[in-house]
N, C-alpha and C positions, 0 to 999 in steps of 0.2 A: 322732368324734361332736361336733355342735355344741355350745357349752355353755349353756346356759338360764337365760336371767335375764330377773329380773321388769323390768317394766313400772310403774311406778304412774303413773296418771295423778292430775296434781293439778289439780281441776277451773275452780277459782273463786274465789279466794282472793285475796291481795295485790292486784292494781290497780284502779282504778278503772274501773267499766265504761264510763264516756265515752269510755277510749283504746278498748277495743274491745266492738261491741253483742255479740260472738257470748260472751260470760262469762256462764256461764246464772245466774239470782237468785231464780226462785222455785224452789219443791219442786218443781211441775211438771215443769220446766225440767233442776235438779238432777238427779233421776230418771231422766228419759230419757237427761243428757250420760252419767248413771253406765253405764246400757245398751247406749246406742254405743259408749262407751270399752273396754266388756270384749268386746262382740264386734269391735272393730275389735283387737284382741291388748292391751289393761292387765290384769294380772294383780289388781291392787291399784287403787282408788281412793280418792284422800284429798279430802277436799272440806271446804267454810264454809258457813255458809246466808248468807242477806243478807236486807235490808228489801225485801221486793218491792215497797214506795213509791219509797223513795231509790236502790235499787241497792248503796246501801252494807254492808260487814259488821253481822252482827247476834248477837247471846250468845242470842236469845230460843227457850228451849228448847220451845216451840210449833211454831218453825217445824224443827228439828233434829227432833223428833219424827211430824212429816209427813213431813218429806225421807227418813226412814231406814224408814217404814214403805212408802211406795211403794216406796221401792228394793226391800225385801224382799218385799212383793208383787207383783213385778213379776219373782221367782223369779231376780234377779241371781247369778251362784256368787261374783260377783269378793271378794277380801278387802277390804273394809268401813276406813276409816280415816278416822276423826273428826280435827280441829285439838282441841287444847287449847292454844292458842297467842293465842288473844285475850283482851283483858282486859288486857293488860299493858304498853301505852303508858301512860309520865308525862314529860309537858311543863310543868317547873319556869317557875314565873315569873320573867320577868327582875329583880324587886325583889326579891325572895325566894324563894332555888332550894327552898326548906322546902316552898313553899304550892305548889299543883297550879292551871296554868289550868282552861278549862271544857274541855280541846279532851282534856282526863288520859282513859285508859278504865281505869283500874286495878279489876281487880273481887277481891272474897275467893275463896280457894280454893274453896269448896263451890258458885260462881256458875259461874265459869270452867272447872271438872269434872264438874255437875250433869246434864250430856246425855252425858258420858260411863260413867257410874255408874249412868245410867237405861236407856241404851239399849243398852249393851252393845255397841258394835263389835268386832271382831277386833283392831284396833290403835287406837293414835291417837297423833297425835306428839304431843309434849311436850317445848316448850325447854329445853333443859339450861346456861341460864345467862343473862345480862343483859349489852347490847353497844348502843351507838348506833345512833339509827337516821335519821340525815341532820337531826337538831329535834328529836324524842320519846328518850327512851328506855325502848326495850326491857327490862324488869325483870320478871326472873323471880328471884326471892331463893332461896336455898338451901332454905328452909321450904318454901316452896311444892313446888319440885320434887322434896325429900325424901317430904312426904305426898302426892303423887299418886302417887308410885311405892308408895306402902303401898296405896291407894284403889283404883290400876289395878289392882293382884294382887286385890284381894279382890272385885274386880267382874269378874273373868278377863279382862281386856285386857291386853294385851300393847303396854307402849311402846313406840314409835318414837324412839330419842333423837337428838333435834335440836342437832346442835351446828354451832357457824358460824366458831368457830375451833382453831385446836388447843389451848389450854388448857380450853376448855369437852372436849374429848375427854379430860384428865387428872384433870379433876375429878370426868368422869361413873364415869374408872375405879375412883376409890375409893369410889362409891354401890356398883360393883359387888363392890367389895373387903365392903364391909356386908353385903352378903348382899340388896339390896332391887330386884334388876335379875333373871330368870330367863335361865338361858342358854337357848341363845344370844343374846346381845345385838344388837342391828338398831341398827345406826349411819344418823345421817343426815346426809350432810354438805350445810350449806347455803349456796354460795357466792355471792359476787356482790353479798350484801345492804352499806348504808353500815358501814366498820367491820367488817364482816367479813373472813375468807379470803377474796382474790379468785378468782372464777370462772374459773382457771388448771390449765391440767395440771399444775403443778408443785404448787398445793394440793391435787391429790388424792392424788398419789402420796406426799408428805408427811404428811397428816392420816393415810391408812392404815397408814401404817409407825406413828401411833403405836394403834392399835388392838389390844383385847386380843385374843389367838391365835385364838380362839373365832368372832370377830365378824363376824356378817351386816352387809354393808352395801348403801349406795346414797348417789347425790350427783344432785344438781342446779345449775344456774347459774342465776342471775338472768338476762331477755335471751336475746341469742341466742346469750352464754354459756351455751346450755342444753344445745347438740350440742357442741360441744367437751369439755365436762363427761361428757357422756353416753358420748360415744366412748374417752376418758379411764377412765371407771368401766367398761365394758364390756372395756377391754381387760386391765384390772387386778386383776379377779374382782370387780368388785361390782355393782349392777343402778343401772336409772337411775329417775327421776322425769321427766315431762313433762308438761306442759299449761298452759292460759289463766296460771293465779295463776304462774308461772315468766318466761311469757315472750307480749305479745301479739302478739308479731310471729314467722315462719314464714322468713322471710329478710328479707335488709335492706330495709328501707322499704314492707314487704308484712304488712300485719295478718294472724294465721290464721285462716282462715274458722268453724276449728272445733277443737274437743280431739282428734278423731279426725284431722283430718289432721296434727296433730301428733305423734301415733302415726302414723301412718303414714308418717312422714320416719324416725323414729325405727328402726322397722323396715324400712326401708330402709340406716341406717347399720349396724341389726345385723348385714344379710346382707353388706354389705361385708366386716365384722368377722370375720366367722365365728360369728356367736350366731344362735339359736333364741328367741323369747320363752315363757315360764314361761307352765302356765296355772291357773291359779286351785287347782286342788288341789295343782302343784308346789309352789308359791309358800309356800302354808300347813304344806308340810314346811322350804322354806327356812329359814320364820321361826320354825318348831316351833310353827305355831297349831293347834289342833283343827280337827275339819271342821267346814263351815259351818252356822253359826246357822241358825235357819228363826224 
């Protein structure tokens, strides 16, 4: 029997939409790519909202509260996954690495978690540590990611822990040694980023080995490090991630038209592989979520 793993699509996230128009930015938009994506096979989708002025990412919990209500009405089964990942660029000045340019997004924990706490998703990831990011640095401080994992339990979300290298995978173990992680824990490797593990089969099979016994996982590449990664997690027990915020391009020098045909490459490598994709109720045994919200 084939063996089934999820799918998550990640809808919109990381690049700028000038590289590619098809990055959906309003809730509108949002909504409907969450719709496509779980009937074209994502078991899970994770997504951002954006300025639907600028295109660019946006924290403002107006528009995460329209995006999450369409979806919902719009009777989606897919498992639901918020970022808790923005807010946490700081771009020191070069007179004084103390002081923050204009360009810093750094927000307080209750800004940066506030639509998660509100809205309740099934999951949402959550960086499990602070690493460069090509200019900015990425800073997630131990405080932060300690009380969100106290803030996710008591809002019933379930983290996703994002780690991008292998010491962020030994740090997250002794969160779970605390007792403030529920099993089974959902590892998320994120390769490919500046300074991170690169988006290599050899860091997937690596970062697994060091995972606790227990642990759900899944990986993704930056780019079109995104099917080698994918094919790599697929072969190794764990599930993949795909879409726009991973990778705009579909093969070399070929923008993808859409998050769905990005699934659908994807489940195409599955069936080489021998895998089945998960579907929205497997998924939520995977990661030991409840059934779905209404």
């Amino acid at each position: 029997m084939a063996r089934k793993v999820v799918i998550t699509c990640a809808l919109n996230g990381g690049h700028d939409p000038k590289i590619n128009p098809a990055i959906p930015i309003t809730p509108v938009q949002i909504a409907q790519a969450t719709v496509d994506a779980a009937k074209a096979g994502a078991a899970m989708v994770h997504l951002h909202v954006r300025d639907p002025k600028t295109g660019m990412g946006s924290m403002d919990i107006e528009l995460y509260r329209e995006t999450v209500n369409r979806i919902r009405d719009a009777g989606c089964d897919a498992v639901l996954n918020l970022t808790a990942g923005a807010g946490a660029l700081y771009y020191p000045s070069d007179d004084d690495p103390r002081v923050a340019t204009l360009a810093t997004s750094l927000a307080s924990t209750d800004i940066r978690i506030r639509h998660v706490e509100e809205l309740r998703p099934d999951m949402a990831s959550l960086p499990m540590g602070t690493v460069n990011r090509g200019g900015p640095i990425y800073l997630n401080a131990e405080k932060f990611i300690e009380d969100s994992l106290v803030r996710f339990r008591a809002a019933g979300v379930k983290p996703e822990l994002d780690v991008m290298d292998a010491g962020q995978i030994v740090s997250t173990r002794s969160l779970i040694d605390k007792g403030l992680v529920d099993a089974p824990p959902v590892f998320q490797f994120c390769l490919g980023w500046p300074a991170s593990a690169p988006a290599t089969p050899e860091s997937v099979i690596y970062m697994k080995g060091l995972l606790p016994a227990d642990a759900v996982w899944l990986a993704f590449g930056r780019g079109l490090g995104c099917f080698p990664v994918a094919a790599m997690s697929i072969l190794h027990g764990g599930n993949v991630r795909i879409g726009l915020e991973d990778t705009p391009w579909i093969s070399e020098g070929q923008l993808a038209p859409s998050n769905t045909a990005l699934i659908e490459k994807t489940l195409d490598l599955m069936a080489l592989l021998g895998a089945e994709p998960a579907t929205p109720s497997a998924a939520r045994e995977i990661f030991a979520l409840p059934k779905r919200r209404t």
